[in-house]
Biopython code that builds the backbone (N, CA, C, O; Angstrom):
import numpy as np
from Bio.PDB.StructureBuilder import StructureBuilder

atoms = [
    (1, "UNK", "N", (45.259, 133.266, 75.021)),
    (1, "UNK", "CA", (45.011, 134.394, 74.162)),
    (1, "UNK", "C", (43.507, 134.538, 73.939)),
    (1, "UNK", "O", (42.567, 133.743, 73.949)),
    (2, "UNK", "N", (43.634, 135.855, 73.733)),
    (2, "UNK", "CA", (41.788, 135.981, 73.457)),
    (2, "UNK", "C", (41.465, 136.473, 71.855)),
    (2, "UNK", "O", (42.592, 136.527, 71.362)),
    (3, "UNK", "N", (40.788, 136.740, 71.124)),
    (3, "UNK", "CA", (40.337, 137.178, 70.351)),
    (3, "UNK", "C", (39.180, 137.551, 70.318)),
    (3, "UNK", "O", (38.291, 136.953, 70.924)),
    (4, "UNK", "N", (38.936, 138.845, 69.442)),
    (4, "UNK", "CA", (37.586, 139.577, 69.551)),
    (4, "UNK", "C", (36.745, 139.717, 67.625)),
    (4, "UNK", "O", (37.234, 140.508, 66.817)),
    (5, "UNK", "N", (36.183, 139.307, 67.452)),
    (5, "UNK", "CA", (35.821, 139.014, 66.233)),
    (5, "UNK", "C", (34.899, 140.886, 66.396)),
    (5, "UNK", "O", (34.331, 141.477, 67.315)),
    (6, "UNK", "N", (35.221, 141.211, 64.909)),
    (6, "UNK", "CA", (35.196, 142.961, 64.646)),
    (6, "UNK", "C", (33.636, 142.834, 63.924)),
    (6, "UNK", "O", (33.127, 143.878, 63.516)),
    (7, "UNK", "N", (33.243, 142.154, 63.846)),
    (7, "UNK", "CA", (32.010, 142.094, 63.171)),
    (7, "UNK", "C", (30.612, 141.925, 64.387)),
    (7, "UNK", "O", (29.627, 142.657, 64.288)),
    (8, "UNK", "N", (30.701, 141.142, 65.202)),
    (8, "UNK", "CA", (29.593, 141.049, 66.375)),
    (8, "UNK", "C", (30.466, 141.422, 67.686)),
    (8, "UNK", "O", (29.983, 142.238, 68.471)),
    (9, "UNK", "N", (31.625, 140.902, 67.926)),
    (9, "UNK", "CA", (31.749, 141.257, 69.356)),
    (9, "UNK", "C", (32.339, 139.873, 70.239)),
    (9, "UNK", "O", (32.699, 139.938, 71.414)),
    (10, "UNK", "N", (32.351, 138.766, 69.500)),
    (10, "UNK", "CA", (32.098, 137.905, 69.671)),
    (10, "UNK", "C", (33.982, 137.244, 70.572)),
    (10, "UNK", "O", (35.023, 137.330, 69.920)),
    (11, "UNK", "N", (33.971, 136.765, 71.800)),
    (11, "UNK", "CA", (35.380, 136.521, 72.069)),
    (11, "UNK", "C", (35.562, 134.842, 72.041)),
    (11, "UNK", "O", (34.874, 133.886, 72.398)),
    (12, "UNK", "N", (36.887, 135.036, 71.409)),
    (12, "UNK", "CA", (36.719, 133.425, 71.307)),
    (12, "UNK", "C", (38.548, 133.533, 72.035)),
    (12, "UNK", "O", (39.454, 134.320, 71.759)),
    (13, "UNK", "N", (38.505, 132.576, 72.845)),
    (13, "UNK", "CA", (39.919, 131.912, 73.919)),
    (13, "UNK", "C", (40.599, 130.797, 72.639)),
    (13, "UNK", "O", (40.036, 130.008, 71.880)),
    (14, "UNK", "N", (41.699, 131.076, 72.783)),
    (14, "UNK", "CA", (42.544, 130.419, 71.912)),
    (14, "UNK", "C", (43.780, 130.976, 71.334)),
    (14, "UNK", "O", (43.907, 132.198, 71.259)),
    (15, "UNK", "N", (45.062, 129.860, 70.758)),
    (15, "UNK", "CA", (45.962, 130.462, 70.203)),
    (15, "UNK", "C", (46.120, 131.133, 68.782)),
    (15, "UNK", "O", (47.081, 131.758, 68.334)),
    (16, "UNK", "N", (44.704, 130.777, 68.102)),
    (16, "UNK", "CA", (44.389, 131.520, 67.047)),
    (16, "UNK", "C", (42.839, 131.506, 66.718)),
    (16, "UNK", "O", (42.127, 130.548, 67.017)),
    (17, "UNK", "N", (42.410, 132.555, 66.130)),
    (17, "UNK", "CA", (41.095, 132.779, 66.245)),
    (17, "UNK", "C", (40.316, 131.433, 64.990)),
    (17, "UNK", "O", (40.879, 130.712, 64.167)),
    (18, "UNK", "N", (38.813, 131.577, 65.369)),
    (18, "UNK", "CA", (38.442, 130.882, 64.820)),
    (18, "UNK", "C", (38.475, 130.622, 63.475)),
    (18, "UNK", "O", (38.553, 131.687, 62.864)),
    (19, "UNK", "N", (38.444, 129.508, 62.622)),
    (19, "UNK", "CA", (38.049, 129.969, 60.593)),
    (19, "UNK", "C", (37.527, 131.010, 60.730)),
    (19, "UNK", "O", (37.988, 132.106, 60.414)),
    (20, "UNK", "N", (36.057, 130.671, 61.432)),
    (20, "UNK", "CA", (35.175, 131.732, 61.454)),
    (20, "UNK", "C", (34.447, 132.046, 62.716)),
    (20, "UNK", "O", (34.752, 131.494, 63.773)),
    (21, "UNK", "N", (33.315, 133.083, 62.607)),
    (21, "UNK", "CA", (33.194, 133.150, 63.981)),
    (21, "UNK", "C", (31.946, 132.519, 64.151)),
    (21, "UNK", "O", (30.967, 132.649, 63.416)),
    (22, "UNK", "N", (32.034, 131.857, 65.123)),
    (22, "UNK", "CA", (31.042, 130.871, 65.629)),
    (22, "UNK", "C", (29.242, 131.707, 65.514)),
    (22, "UNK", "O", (28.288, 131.069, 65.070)),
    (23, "UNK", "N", (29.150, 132.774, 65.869)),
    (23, "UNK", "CA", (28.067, 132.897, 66.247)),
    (23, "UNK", "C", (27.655, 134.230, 64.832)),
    (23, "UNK", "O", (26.507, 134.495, 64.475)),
    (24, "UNK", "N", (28.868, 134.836, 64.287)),
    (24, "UNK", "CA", (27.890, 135.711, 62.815)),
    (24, "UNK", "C", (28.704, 134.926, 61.722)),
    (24, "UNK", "O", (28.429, 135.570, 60.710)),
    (25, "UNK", "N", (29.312, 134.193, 61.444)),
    (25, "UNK", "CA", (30.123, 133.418, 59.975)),
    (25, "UNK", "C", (31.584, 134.411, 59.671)),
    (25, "UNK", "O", (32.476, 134.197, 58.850)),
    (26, "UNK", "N", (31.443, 135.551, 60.657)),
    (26, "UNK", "CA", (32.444, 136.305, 60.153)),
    (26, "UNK", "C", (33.811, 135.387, 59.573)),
    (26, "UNK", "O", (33.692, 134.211, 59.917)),
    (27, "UNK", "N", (34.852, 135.606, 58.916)),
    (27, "UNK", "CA", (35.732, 134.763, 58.838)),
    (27, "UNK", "C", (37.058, 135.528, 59.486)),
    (27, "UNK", "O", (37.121, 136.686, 59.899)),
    (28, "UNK", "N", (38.348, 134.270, 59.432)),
    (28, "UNK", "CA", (39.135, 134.802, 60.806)),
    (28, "UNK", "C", (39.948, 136.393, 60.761)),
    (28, "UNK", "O", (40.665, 136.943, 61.597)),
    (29, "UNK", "N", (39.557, 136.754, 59.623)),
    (29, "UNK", "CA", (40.703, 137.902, 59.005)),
    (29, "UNK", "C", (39.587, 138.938, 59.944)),
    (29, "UNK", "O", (40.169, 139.990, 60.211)),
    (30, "UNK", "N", (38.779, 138.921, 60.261)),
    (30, "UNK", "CA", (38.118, 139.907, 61.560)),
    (30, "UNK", "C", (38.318, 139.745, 62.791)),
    (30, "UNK", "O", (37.542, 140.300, 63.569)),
    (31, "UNK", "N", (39.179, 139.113, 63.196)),
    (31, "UNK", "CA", (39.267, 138.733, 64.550)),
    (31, "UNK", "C", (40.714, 139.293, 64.898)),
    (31, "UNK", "O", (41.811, 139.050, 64.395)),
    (32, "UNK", "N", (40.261, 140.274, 66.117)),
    (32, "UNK", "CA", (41.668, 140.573, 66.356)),
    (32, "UNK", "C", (42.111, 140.409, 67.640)),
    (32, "UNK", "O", (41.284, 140.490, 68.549)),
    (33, "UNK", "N", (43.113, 140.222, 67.853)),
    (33, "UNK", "CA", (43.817, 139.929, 69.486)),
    (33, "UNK", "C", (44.319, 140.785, 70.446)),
    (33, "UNK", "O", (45.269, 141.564, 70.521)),
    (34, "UNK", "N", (43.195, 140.335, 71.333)),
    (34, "UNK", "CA", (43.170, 140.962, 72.579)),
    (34, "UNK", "C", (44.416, 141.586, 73.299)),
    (34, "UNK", "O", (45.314, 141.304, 72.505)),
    (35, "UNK", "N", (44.887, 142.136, 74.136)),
    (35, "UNK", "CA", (45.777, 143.003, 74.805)),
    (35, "UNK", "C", (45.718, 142.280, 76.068)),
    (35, "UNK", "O", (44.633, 142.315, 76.647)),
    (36, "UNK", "N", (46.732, 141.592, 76.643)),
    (36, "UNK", "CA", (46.933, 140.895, 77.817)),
    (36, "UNK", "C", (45.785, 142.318, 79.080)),
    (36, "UNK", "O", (44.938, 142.018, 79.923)),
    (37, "UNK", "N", (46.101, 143.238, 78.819)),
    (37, "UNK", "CA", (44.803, 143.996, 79.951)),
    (37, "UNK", "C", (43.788, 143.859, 79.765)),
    (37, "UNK", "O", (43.043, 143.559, 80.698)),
    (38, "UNK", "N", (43.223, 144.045, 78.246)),
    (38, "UNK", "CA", (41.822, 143.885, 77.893)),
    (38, "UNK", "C", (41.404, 142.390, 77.966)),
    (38, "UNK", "O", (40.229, 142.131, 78.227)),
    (39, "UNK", "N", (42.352, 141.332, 77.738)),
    (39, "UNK", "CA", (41.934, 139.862, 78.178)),
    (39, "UNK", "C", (41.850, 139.468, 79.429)),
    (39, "UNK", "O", (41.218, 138.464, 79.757)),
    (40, "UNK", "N", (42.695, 140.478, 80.525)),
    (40, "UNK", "CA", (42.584, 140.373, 81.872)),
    (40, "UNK", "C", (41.292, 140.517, 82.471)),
    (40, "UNK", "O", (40.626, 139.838, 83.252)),
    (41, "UNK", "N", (41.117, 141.758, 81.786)),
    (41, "UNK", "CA", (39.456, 142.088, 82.471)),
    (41, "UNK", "C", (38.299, 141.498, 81.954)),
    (41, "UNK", "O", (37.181, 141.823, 82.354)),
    (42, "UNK", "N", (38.532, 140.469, 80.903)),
    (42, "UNK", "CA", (37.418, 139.842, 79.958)),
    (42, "UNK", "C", (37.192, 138.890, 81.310)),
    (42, "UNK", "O", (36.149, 138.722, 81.942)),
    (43, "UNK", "N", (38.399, 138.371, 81.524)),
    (43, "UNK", "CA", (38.584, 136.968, 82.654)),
    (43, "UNK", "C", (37.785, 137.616, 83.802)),
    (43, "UNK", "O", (36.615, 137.347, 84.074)),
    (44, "UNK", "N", (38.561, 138.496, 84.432)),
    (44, "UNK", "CA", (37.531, 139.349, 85.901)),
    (44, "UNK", "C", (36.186, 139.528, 85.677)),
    (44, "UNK", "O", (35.373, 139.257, 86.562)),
    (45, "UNK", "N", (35.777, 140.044, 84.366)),
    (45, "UNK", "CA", (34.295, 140.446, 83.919)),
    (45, "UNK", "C", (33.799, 139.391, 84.133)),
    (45, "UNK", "O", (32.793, 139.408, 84.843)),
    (46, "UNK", "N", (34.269, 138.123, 83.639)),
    (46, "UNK", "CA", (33.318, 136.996, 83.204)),
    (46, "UNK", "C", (33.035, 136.235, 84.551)),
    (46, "UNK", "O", (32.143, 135.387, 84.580)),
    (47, "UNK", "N", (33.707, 136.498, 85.555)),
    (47, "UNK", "CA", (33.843, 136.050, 86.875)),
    (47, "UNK", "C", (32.197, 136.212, 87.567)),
    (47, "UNK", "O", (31.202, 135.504, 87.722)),
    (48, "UNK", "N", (32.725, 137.884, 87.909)),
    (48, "UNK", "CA", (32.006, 138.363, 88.198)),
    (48, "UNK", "C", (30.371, 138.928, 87.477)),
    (48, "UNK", "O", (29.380, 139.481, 87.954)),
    (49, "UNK", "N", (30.667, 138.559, 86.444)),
    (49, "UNK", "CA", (29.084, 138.588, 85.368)),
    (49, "UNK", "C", (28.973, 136.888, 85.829)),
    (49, "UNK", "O", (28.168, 136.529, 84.970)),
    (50, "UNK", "N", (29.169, 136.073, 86.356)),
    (50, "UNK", "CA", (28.418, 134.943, 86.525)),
    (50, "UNK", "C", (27.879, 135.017, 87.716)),
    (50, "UNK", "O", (26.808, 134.437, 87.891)),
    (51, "UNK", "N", (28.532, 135.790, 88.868)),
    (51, "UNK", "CA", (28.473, 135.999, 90.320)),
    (51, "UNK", "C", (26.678, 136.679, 89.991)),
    (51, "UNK", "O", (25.613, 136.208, 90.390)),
    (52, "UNK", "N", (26.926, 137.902, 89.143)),
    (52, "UNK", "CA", (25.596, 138.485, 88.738)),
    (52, "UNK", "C", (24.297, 137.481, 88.311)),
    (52, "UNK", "O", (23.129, 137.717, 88.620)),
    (53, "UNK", "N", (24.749, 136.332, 87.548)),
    (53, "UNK", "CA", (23.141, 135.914, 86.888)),
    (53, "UNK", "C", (23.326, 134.641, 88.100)),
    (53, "UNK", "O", (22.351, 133.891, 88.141)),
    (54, "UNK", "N", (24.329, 134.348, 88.974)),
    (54, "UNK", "CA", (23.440, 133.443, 90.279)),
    (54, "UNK", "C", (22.758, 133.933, 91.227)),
    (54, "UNK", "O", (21.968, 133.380, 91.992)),
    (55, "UNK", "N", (23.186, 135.298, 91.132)),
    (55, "UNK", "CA", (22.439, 136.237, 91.915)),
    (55, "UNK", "C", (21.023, 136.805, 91.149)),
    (55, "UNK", "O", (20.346, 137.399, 91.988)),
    (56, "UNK", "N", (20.566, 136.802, 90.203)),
    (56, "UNK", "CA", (19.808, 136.953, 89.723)),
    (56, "UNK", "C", (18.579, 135.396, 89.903)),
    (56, "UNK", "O", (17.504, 135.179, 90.462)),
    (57, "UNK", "N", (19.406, 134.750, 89.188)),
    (57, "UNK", "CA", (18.693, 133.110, 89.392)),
    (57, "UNK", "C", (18.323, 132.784, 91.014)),
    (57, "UNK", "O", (17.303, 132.154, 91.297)),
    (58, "UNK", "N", (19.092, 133.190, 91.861)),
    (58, "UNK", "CA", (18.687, 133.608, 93.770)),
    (58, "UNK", "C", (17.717, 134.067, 93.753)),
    (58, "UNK", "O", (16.794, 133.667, 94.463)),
    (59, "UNK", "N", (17.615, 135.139, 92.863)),
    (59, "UNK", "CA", (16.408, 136.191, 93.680)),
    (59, "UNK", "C", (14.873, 135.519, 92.646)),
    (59, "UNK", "O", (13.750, 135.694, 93.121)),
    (60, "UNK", "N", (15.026, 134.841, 91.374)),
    (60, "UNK", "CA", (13.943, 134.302, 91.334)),
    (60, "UNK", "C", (13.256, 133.479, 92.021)),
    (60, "UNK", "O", (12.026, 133.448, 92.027)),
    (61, "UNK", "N", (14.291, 132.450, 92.911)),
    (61, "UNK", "CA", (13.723, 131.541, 93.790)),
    (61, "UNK", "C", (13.050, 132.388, 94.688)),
    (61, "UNK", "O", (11.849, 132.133, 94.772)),
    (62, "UNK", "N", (13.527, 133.491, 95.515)),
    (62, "UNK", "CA", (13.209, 134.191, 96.339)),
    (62, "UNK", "C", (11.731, 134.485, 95.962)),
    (62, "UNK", "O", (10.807, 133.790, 96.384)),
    (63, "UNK", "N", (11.575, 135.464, 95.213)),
    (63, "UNK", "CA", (10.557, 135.811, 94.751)),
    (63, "UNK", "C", (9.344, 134.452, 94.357)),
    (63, "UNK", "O", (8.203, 134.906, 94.264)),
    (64, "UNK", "N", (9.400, 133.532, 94.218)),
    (64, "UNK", "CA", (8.741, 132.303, 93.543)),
    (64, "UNK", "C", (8.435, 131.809, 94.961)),
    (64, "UNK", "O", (7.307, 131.340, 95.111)),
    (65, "UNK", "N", (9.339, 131.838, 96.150)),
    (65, "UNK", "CA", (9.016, 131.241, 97.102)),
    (65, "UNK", "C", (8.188, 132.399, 98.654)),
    (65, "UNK", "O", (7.780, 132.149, 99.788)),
    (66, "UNK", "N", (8.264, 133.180, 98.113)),
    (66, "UNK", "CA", (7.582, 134.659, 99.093)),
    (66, "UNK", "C", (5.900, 134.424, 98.115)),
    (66, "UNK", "O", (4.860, 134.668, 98.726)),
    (67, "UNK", "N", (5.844, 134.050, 96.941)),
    (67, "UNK", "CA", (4.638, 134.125, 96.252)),
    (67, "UNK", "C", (3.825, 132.973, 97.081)),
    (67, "UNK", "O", (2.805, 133.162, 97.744)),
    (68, "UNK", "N", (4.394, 131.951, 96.923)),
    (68, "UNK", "CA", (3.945, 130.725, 97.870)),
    (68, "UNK", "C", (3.661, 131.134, 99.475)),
    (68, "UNK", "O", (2.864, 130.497, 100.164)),
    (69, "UNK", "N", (4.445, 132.316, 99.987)),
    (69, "UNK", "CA", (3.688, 132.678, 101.535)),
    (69, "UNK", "C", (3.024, 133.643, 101.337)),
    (69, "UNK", "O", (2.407, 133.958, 102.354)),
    (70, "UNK", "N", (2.799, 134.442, 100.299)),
    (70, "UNK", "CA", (1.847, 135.555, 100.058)),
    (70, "UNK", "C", (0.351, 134.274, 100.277)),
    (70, "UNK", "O", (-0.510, 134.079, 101.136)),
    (71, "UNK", "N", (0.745, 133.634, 98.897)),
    (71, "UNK", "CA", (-0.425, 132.980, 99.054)),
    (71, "UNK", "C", (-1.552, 132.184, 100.116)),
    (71, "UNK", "O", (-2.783, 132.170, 100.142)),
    (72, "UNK", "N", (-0.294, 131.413, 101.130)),
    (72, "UNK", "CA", (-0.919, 130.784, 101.822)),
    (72, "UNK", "C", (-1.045, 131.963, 103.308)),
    (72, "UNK", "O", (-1.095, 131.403, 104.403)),
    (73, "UNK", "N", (-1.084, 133.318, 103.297)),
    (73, "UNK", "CA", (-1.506, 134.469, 103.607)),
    (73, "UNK", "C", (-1.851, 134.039, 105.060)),
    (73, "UNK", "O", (-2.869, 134.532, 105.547)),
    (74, "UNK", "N", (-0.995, 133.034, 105.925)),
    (74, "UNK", "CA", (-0.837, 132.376, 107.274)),
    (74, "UNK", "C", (-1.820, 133.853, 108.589)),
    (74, "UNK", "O", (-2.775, 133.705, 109.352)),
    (75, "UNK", "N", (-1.154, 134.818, 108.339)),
    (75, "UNK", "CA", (-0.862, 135.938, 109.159)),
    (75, "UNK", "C", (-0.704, 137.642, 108.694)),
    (75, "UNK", "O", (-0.287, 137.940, 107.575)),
    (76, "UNK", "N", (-1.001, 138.424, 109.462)),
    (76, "UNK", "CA", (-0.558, 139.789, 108.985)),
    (76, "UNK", "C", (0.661, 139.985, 108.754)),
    (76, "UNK", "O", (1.187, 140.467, 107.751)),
    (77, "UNK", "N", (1.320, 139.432, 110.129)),
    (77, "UNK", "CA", (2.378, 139.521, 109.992)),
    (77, "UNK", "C", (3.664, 138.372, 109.215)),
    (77, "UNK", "O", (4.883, 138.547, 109.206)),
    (78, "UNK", "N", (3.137, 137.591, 108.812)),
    (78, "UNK", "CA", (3.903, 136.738, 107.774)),
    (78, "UNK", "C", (3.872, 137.239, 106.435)),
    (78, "UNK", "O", (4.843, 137.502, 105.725)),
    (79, "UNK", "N", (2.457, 137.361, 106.118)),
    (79, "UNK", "CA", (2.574, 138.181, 104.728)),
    (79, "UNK", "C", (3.299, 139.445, 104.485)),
    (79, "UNK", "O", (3.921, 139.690, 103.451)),
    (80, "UNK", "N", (3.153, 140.410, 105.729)),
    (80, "UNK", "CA", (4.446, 141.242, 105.695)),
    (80, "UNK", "C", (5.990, 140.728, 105.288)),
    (80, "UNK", "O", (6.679, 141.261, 104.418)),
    (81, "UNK", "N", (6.284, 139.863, 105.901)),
    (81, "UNK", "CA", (7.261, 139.335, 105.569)),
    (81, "UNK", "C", (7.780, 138.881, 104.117)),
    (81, "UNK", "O", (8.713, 139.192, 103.376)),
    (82, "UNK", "N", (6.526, 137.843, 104.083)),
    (82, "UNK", "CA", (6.917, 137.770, 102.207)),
    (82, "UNK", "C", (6.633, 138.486, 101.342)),
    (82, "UNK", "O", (7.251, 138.214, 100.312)),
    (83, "UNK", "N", (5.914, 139.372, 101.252)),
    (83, "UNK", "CA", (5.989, 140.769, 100.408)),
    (83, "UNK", "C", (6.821, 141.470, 100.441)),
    (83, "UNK", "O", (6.732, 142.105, 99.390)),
    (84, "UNK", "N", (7.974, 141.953, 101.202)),
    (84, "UNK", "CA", (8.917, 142.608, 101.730)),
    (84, "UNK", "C", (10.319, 141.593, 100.794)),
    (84, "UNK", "O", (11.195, 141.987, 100.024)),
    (85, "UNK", "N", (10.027, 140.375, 101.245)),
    (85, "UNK", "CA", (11.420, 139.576, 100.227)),
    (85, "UNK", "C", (10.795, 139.459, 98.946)),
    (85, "UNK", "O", (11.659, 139.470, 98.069)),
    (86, "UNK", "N", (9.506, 139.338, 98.438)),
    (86, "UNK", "CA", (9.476, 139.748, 96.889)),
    (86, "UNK", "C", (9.719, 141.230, 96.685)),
    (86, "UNK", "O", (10.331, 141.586, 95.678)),
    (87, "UNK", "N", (9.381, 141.923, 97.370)),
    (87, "UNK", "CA", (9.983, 143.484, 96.791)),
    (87, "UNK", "C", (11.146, 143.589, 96.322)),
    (87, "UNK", "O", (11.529, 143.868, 95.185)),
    (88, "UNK", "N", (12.072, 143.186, 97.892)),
    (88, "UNK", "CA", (13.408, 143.188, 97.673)),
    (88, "UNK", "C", (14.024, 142.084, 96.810)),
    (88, "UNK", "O", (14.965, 142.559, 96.174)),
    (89, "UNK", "N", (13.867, 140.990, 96.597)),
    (89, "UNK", "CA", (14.715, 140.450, 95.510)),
    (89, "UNK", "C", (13.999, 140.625, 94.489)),
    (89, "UNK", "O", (13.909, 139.583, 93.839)),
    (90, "UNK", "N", (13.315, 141.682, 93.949)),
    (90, "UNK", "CA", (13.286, 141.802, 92.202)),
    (90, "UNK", "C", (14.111, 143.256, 92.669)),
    (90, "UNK", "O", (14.951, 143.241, 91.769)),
    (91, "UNK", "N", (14.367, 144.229, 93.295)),
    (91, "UNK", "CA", (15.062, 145.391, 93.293)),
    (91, "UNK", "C", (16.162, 144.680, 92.972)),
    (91, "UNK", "O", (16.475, 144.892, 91.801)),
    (92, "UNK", "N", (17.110, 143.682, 93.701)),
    (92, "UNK", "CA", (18.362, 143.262, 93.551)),
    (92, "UNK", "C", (18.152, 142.775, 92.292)),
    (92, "UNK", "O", (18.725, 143.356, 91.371)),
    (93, "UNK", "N", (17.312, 141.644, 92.000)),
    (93, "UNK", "CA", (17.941, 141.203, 90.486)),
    (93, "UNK", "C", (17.704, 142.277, 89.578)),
    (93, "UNK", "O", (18.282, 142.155, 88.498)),
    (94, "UNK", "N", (16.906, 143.443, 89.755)),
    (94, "UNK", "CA", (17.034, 144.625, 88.953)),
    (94, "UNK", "C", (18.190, 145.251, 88.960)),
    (94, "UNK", "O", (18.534, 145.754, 87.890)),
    (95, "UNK", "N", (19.015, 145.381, 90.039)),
    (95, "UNK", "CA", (19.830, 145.681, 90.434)),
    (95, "UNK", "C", (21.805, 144.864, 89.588)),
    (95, "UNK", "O", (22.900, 145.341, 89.289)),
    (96, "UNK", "N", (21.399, 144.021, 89.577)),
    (96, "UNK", "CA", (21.922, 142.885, 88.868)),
    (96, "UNK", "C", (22.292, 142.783, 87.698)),
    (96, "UNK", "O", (23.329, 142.428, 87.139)),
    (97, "UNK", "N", (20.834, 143.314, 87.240)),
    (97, "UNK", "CA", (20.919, 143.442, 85.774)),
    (97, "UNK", "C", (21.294, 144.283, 85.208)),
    (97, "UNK", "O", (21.949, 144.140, 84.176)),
    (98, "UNK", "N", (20.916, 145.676, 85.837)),
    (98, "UNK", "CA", (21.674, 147.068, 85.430)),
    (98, "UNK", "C", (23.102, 146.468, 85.561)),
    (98, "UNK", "O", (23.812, 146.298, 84.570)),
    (99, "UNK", "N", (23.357, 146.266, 86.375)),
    (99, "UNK", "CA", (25.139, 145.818, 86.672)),
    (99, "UNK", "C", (25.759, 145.121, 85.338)),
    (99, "UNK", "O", (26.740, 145.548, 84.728)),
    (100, "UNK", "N", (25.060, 144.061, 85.029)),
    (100, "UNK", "CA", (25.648, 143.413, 83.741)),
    (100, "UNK", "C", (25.359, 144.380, 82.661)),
    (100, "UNK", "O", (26.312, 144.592, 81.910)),
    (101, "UNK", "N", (24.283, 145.004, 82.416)),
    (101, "UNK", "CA", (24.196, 145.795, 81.543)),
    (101, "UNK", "C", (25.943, 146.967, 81.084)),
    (101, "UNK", "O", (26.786, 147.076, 80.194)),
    (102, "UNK", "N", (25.556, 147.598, 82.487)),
    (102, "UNK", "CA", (26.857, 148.727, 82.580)),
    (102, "UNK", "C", (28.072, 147.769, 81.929)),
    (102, "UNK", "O", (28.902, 148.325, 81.209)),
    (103, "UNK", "N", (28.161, 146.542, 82.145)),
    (103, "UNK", "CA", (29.663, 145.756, 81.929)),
    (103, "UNK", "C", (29.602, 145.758, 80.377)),
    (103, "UNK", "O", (30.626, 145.949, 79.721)),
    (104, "UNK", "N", (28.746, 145.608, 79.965)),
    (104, "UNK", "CA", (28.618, 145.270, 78.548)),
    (104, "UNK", "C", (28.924, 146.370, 78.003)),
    (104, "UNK", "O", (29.788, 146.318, 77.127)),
    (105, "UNK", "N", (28.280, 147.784, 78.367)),
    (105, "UNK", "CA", (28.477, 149.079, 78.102)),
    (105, "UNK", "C", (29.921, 149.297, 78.255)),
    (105, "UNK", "O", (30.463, 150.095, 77.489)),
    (106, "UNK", "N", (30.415, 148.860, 78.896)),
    (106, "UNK", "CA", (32.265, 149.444, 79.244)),
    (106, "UNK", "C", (32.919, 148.163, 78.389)),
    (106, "UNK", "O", (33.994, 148.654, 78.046)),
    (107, "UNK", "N", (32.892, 146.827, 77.856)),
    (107, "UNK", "CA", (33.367, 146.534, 77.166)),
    (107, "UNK", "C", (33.807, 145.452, 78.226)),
    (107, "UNK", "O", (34.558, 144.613, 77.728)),
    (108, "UNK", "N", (33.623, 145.326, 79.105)),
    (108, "UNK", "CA", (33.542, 144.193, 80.138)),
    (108, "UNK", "C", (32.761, 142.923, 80.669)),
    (108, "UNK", "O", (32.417, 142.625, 81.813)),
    (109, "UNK", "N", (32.606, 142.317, 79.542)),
    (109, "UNK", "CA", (32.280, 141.104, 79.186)),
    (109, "UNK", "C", (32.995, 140.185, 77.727)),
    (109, "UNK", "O", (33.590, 140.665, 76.762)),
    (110, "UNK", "N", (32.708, 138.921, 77.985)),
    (110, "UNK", "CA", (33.109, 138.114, 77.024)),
    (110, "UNK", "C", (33.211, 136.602, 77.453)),
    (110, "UNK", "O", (33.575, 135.753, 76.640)),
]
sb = StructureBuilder()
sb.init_structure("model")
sb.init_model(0)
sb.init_chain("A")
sb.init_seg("    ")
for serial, (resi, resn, name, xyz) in enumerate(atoms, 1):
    if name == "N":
        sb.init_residue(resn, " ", resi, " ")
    sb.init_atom(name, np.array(xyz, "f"), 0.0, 1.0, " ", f" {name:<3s}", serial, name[0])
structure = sb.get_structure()
């Protein structure tokens, strides 16, 4: 079972909601229970919102490690190269982030 505390947002997994809620003090008389669909998609959301911040945490390495061949600036054509994968992995983790954003916006996270 899920529960959704009415005061922050806050989902807590369990057969009854918390005293209170862990993260605003709300107490349990705000917490109300989820809808086997709306807990379905909390589960799918949360899947796939983790798929998002390893993909995000990817593209920092990316970017951290194209800085390191920018720097050591070997070639014309190498530095092409790593400028091209720092471009592109901050578009994706930009990309990423809008994504989790939108989930949050539709109520698809927890």
């Amino acid at each position: 079972m899920k529960w959704r505390c009415g005061v922050c947002g806050y989902i807590h997994d369990g057969d009854q909601p918390p005293e209170k809620c862990p993260k605003c003090g709300a107490p349990r008389e705000k917490f109300a229970q989820l809808t086997e669909e709306e807990a379905g998609l909390i589960d799918r959301s949360r899947y796939t919102n983790n798929l998002h911040a390893k993909l995000i945490a990817l593209m920092q390495k990316v970017e951290a490690l194209a800085d390191e061949g920018i720097k050591d600036n070997l070639d014309p054509g190498c530095l092409t190269v790593f400028q091209a994968a720092k471009k592109q992995a901050h578009i994706l983790a930009q990309m990423a982030k809008a994504e989790i954003q939108t989930h949050i916006s539709k109520g698809k996270w927890g």
